[in-house]
C-alpha positions in Angstrom: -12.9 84.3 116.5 -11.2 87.2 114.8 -12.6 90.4 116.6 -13.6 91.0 120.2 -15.2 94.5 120.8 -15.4 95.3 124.6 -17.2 97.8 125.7 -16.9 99.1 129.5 -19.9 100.5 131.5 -20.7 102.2 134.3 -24.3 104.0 134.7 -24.4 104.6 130.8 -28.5 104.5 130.5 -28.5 107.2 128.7 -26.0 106.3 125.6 -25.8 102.8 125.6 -28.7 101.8 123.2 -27.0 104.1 121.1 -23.6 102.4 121.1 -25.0 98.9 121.2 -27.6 99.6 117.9 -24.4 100.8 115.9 -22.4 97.3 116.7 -24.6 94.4 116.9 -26.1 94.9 113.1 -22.2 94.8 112.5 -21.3 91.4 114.1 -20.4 88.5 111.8 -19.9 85.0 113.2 -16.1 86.1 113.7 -17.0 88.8 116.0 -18.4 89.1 119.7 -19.1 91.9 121.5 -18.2 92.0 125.1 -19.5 94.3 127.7 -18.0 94.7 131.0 -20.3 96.8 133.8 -18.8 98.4 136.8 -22.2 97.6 139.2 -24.3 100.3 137.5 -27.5 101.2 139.7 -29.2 102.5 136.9 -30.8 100.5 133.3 -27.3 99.9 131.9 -27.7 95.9 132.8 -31.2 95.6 131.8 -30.0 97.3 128.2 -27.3 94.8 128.3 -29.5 91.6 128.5 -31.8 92.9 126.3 -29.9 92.2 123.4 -29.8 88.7 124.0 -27.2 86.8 122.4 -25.6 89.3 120.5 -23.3 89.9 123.5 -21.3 87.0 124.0 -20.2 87.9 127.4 -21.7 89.6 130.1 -19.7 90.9 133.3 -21.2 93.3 136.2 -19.5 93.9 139.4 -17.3 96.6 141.2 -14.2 97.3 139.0 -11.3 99.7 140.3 -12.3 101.8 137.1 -12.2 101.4 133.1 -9.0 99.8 132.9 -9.9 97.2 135.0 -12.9 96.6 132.8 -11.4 96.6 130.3 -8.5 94.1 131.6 -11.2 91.7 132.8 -13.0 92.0 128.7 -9.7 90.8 127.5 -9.4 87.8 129.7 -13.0 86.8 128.7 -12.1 87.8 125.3 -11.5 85.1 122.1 -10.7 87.3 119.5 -7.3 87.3 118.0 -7.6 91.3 117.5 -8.8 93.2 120.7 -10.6 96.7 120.4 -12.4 98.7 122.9 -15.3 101.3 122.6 -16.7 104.0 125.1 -20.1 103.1 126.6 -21.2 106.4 125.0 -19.0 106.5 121.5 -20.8 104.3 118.3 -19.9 102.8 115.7 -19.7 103.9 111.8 -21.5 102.4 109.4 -19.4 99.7 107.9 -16.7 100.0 110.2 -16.3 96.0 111.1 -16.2 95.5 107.3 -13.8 97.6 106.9 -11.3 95.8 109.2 -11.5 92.7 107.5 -11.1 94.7 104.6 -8.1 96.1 105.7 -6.8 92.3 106.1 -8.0 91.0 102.9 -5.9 93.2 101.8 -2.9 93.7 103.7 -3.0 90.2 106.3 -2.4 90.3 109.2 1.0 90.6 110.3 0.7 93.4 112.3 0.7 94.6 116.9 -1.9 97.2 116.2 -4.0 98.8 113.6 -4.9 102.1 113.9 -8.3 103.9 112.1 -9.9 107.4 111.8 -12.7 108.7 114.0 -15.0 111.4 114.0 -14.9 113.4 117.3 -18.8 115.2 118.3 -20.4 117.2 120.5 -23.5 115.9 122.5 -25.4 116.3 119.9 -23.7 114.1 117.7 -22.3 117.1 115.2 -18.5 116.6 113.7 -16.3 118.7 115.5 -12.8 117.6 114.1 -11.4 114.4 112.9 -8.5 112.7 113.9 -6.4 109.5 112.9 -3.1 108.9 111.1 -0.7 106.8 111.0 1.4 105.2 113.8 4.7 107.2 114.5 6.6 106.7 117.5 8.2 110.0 117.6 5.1 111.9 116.9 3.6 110.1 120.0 6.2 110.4 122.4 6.2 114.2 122.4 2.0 113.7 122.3 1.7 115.1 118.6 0.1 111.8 117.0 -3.6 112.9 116.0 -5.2 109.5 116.9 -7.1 108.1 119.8 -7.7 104.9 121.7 -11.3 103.7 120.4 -11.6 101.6 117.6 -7.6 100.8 117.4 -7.3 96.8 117.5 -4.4 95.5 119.4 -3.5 92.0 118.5 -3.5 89.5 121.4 0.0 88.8 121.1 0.9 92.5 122.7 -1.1 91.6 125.8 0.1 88.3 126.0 3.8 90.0 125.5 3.9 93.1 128.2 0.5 92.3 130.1 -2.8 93.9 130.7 -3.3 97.9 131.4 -1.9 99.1 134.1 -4.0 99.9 136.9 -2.8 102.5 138.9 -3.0 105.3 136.2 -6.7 106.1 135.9 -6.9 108.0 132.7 -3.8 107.2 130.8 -3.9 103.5 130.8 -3.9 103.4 127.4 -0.8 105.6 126.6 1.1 104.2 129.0 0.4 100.5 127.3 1.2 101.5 123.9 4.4 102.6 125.2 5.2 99.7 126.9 5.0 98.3 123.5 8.0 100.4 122.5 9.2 102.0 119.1 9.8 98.8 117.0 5.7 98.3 117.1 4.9 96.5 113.2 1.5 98.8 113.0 -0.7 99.4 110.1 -3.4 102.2 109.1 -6.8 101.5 108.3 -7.7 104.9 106.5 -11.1 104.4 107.3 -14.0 106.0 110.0 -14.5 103.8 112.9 -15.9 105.6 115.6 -17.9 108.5 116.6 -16.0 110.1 119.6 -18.3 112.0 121.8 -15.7 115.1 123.1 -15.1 115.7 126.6 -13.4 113.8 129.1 -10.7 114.6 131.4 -7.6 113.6 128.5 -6.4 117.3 128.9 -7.1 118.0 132.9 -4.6 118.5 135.0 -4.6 115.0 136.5 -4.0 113.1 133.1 -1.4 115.4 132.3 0.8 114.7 135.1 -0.2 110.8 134.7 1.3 111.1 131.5 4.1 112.7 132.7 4.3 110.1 135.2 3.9 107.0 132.6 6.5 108.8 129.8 9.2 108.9 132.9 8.7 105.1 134.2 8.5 104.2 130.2 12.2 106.3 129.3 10.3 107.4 126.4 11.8 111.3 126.8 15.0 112.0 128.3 13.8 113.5 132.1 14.8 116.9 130.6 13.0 116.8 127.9 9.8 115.3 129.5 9.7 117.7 132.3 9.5 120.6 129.1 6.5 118.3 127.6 5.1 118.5 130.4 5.3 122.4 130.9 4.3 122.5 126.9 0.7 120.8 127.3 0.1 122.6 130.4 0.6 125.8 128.9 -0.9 124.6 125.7 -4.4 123.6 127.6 -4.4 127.0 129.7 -4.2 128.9 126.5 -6.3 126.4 124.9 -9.4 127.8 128.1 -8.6 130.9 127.2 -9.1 131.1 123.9 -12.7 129.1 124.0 -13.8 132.1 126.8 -13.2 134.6 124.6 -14.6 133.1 121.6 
């Protein structure tokens, strides 16, 4: 197995047909899909067992939130690379291709590959896109243009620092990659992989101090220098309201 997609759930009716039609017409017999529900009360498990055995594994029960989904999918998981997917994201066309691609021509020596995504509003329109290459730098200080979706994280890196950390529930993800430190050996797919629906709570208040939080236990910034991070994206996100009330 070569690619495990896991895709957490929690009440996602209402996008989830949309996500899984993008995938399954993707998956090769070195793919599974892998979807891990939070004990929805609405259709999200009878959209999920309507697909039959396109999704390999199938896991619904109480979760302490998306990181814990998502640590269970990688337990259940086969692949050698690892890559996750919002319940109400989907995939490009030719995205899956892409990756092996990508290793075709460049193998497979790599922690983490990182792609392009398309971010959109709720009616699916482009509002920006983001992805570059990895730098370690850029990401410290929260300047790296990328995000979590359609990144695949080789099986080594979990199998080296451990799953997601719990405890932060919306930053997870940063506080993994670094965990994984500076000397990460990453490459760059320079490909769309995902359509991003916007929103979320990545710039609220809570996620800022989380990764305020996650930078100081990591000793990714010197305290001083965190502590003005920290005042910079606050600042950056008030202005940032502003500016949308007035426009």
């Amino acid at each position: 197995m070569k690619i495990s997609i896991i895709i957490a759930t929690f009440n996602a009716a209402k996008t989830l047909n949309r996500c899984l039609d993008s995938i399954v017409l993707q998956l090769t017999d070195e793919t599974e899909l892998i979807l891990v529900d939070g004990g929805s009360k609405d259709d999200t498990n009878k959209i999920i067992d309507s697909y039959g055995d396109k999704v390999a594994v199938h896991i619904s029960e109480p979760d302490k939130g998306i990181y814990d989904a998502w640590n269970k999918g990688v337990k259940a998981s086969h692949g050698k690379w690892i890559t996750f997917i919002g319940a109400d994201d989907w995939m490009c066309e030719g995205a899956i291709d892409s990756y092996f691609n990508f290793f075709n021509n460049n193998g497979e020596d790599f922690d983490l590959v990182f792609s392009k995504l398309h971010f959109v509003d709720s009616c699916g329109r482009n509002i920006r896109n983001v992805g570059e290459p990895w730098n370690w730098n850029r990401f410290a200080h929260r300047r790296l243009k990328f995000a979590h979706p359609g990144a695949l994280h080789n099986r080594k890196c979990f199998d080296k620092i451990g799953y997601f950390n719990i405890q932060y529930r919306i930053c997870a993800d940063s506080d993994f990659l670094q965990r994984l430190g500076p000397n990460v050996n990453s490459g760059f797919n320079d490909v769309f992989i995902i359509n991003m629906s916007a929103g979320g709570v990545s710039d609220s208040k809570a996620a800022l101090y989380e990764g305020y939080l996650s930078r100081k236990n990591n000793k990714v910034l010197s305290p001083m220098m965190n502590l003005l991070e920290y005042k910079r994206m606050k600042l950056a996100v008030m202005l940032g309201k502003i500016k949308r009330k007035l426009l």
